[in-house]
C-alpha positions in Angstrom: 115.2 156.5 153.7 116.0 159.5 151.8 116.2 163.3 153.6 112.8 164.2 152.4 110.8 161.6 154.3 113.4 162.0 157.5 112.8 165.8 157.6 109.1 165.8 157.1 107.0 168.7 158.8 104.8 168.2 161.3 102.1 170.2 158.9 102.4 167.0 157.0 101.0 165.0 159.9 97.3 166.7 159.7 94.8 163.4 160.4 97.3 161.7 161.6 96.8 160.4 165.6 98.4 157.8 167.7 95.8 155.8 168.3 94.1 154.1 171.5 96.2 150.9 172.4 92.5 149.0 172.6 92.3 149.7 168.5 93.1 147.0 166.2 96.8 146.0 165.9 99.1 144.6 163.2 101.9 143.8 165.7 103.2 144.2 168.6 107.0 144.9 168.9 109.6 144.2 171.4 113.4 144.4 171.9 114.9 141.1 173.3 116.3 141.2 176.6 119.9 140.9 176.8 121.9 143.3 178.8 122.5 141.6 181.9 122.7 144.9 184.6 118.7 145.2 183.8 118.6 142.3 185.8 121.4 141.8 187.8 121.6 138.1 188.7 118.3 136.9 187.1 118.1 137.5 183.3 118.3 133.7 182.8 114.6 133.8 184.9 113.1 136.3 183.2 112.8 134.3 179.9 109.9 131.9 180.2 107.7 134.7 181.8 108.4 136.7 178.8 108.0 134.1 176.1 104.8 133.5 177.7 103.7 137.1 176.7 105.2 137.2 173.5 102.9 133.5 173.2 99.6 134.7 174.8 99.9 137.9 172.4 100.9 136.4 169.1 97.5 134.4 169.2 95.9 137.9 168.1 98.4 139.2 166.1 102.2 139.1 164.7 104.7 139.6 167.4 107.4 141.8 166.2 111.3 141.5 167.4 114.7 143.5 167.7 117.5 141.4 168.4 121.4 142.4 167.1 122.0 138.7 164.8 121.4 135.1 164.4 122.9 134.4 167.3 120.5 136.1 169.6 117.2 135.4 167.3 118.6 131.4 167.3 118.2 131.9 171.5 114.8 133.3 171.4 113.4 130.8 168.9 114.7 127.8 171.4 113.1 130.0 174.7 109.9 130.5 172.8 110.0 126.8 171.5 110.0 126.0 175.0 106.7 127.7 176.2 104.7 126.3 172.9 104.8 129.4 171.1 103.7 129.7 167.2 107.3 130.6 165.7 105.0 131.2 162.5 103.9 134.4 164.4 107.0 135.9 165.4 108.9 138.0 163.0 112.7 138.9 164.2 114.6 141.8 162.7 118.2 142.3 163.4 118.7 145.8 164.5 120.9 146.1 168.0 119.7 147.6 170.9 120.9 148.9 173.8 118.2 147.5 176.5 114.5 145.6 176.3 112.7 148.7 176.9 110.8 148.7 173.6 108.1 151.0 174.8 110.3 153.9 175.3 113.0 153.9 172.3 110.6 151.8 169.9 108.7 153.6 167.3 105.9 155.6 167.7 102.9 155.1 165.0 100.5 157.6 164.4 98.0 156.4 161.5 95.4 158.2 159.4 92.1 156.3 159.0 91.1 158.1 156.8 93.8 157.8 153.9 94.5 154.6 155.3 98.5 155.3 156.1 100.8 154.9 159.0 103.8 156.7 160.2 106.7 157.1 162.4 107.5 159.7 165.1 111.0 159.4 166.4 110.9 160.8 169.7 114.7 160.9 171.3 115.8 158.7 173.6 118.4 159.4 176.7 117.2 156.4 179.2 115.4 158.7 181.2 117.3 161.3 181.9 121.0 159.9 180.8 120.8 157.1 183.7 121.6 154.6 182.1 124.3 155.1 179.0 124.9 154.1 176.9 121.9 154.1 174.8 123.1 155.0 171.3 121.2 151.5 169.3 118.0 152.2 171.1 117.9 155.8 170.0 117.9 155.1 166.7 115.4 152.0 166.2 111.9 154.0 165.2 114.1 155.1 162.1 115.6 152.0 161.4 112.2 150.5 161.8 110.8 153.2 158.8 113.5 152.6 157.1 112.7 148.8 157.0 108.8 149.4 155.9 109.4 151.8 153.8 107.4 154.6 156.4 107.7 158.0 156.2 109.7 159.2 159.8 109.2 162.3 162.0 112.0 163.9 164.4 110.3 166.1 166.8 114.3 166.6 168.1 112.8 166.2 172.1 113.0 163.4 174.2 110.0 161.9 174.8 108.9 158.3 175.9 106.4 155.6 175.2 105.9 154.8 178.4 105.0 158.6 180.0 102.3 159.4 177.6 98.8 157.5 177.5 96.2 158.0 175.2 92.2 157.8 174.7 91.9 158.0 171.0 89.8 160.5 171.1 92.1 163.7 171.7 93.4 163.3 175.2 96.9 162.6 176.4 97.5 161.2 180.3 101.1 162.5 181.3 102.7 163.7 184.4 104.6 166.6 185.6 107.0 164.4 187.1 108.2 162.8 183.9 108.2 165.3 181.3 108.8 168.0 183.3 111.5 166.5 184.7 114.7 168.6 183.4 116.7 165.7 182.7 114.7 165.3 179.4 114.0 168.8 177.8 115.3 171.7 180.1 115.0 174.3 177.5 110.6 173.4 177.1 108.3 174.8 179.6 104.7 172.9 180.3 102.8 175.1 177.2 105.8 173.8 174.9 105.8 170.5 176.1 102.5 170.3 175.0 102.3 172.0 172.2 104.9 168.9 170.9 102.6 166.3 172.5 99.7 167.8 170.2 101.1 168.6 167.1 103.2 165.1 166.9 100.7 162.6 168.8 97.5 164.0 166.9 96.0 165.6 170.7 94.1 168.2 171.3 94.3 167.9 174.8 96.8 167.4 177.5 95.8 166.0 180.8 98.6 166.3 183.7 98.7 164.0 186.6 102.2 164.3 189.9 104.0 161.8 190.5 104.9 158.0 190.0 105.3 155.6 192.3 107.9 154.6 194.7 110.8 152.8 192.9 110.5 154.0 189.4 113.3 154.7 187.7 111.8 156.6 185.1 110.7 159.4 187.4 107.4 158.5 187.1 105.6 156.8 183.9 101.6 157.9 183.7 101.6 153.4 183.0 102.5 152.6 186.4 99.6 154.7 188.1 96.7 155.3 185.1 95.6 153.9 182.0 92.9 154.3 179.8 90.4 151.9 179.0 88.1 153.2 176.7 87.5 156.8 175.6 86.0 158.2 179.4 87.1 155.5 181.5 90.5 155.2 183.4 92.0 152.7 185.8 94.2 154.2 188.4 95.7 152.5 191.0 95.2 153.3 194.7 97.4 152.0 198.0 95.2 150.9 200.4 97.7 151.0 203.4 97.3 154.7 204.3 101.0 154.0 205.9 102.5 152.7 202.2 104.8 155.7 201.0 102.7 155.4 197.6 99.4 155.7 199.5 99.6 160.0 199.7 100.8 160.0 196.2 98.2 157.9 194.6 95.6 159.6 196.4 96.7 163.0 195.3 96.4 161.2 191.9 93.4 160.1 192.5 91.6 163.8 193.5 93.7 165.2 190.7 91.9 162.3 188.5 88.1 163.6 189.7 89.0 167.2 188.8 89.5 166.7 185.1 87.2 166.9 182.3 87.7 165.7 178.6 86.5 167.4 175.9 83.1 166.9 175.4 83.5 168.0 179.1 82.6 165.1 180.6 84.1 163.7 183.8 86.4 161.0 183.8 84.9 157.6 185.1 87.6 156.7 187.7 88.0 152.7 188.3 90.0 152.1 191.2 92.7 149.2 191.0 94.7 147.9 194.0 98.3 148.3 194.1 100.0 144.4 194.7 101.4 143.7 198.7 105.5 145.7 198.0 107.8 143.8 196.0 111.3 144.0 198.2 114.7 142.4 196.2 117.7 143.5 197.5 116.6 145.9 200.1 114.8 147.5 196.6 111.3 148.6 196.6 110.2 147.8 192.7 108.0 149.9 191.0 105.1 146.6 191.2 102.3 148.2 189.4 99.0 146.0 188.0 98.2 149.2 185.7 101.5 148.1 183.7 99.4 145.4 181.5 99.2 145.4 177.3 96.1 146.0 175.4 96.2 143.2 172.6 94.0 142.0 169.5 92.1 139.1 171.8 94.2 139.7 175.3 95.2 141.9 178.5 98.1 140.4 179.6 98.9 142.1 183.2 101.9 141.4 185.5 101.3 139.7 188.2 103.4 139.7 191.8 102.6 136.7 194.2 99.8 139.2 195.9 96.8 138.5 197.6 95.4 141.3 195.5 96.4 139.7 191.9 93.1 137.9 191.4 91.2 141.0 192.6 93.0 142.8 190.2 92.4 140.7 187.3 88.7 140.9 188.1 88.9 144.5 187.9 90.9 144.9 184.7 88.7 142.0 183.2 85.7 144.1 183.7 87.0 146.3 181.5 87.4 144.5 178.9 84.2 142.4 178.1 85.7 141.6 174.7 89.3 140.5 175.8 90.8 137.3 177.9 92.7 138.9 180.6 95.7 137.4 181.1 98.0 137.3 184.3 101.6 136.3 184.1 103.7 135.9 186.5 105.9 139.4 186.7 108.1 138.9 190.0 111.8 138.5 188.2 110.7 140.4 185.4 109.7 144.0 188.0 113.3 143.3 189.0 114.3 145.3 185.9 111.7 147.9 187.4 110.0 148.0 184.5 106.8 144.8 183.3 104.8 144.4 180.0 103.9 147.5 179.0 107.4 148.7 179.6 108.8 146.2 177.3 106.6 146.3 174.7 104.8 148.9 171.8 101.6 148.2 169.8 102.0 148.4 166.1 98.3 149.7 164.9 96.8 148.8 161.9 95.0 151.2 159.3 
């Protein structure tokens, strides 16, 4: 990749958007879990759980993976193998990561309908606020990635992540203040410059701002743990329904926040509530257990599920909005021990 395409403008991005995870994909891409302190005595039992996703995903569209050499892609082929996935739709690309959290250091694609091109933003990375270093491979995947389809590549020079941001597709970002305001990621931004990043390198016009995450996230609160969008005016947003759950006051803040906001066009948001799943408890640890943490595929919704009373409830819900999509439930009670499910792991190539 020469310096020209790695030092583009952001004037260059004009028509350029990150699209709505419910539009059509190419891929979906993922970095293979390997770093054992994610999950601390059980990475061994994440595996079929996640091969199950990459399976239920790749019937709709490529799956895409990072793993550091032959070795490790030889060990994913034989775990895949073993849940009956199509190897034919799995592509593996050796560039080393750091951690599995694709959705955070992996690239960000912004496409332009119009002129029928895609690109990549790389937004930096510092594992949410330097917790967790080191984090050196992750930071540098979206470029390696461009380098590897021959994309043109952004660098904003903020840190920004997958997971804090979700879109509508039709000029609205969800974020919260708790994330990117946080000043472990950009101390020297206020709120209007935060934005003004958000908007000139997603393709937004507008930013929508939400409080906090829930109880046990790491990340200091990801908007895809509490509310997602499912079509251009229509959000999910979880709700506690134990008024003496620590996450019941902040979801229902969320949730009045939620009915105050208008898009655009200035309509109101339609507001579909979801349950949150009965505590998840390892190791004295409340995980961050959220049903809102589900990927938007070609043909599928896969969404984590916990062992709850409330999963099929929740399935029902999130099936009903998505009339054109098999939801999907899998099994996500060894996999929330890395405090982090699906969406977390994973990032939605688009195509144009």
């Amino acid at each position: 990749m020469n310096n020209e395409l790695s030092t583009m403008n952001f004037s260059d991005l004009k028509g350029f958007h990150f699209p709505a995870e419910w539009a059509p994909q190419t891929a979906m891409w993922l970095s293979w879990p390997h770093k054992e302190a994610s999950w601390p005595g059980k990475i061994d039992l994440i595996y079929p759980k996640y091969c199950e996703f990459i399976k239920v995903v790749s019937e709709g569209q490529i799956v895409r993976i990072n793993v550091a050499d032959a070795q490790m892609e030889a060990f994913a082929k034989q775990q895949l193998q073993a849940v009956g996935a199509d190897l034919s739709k799995v592509e593996f690309y050796h560039f080393p990561t750091n951690d599995a959290w694709c959705r955070d250091h992996g690239p960000a694609f912004l496409v332009n309908y119009e002129e029928k091109k895609k690109v990549i933003v790389d937004w930096g990375y510092n594992a949410w606020g330097d917790k967790y270093p080191p984090y050196d491979l992750d930071d540098v995947i979206p470029t390696k990635i461009a380098q590897r389809f021959n994309l043109p590549v952004y660098h904003p020079g903020i840190v920004m992540e997958g997971g804090s941001v979700d879109f509508n597709g039709a000029g609205t970002v969800l974020t919260t203040n708790a994330c990117l305001l946080n000043e472990n990621r950009n101390p020297h931004l206020n709120q209007q410059e935060i934005e003004g990043y958000l908007q000139k390198y997603y393709g937004v016009e507008q930013v929508l701002w939400l409080g906090d995450g829930i109880i046990g996230d790491d990340t200091d609160g990801h908007i895809d743990d509490i509310t997602r969008f499912v079509n251009t005016d229509t959000v999910l947003t979880v709700i506690e329904e134990n008024k003496n759950d620590e996450n019941y006051p902040i979801l229902q803040e969320n949730l009045q926040t939620l009915k105050t906001m208008r898009l655009l066009n200035g309509k109101q948001l339609n507001i579909v509530e979801l349950p949150m799943p009965d505590p998840v408890i390892y190791e004295d640890q409340r995980l961050p257990a959220s049903y809102a943490n589900f990927y938007i595929a070609n043909r599928s919704v896969v969404v984590p599920t916990f062992r709850s009373k409330n999963d099929d409830r929740a399935l029902d819900i999130i099936q009903s909005c998505f009339p054109d999509r098999k939801v999907v439930g899998i099994d996500s009670t060894d996999i929330i021990w890395g405090l982090g499910s699906f969406h977390c792991l994973s990032q939605q190539e688009p195509s144009v």
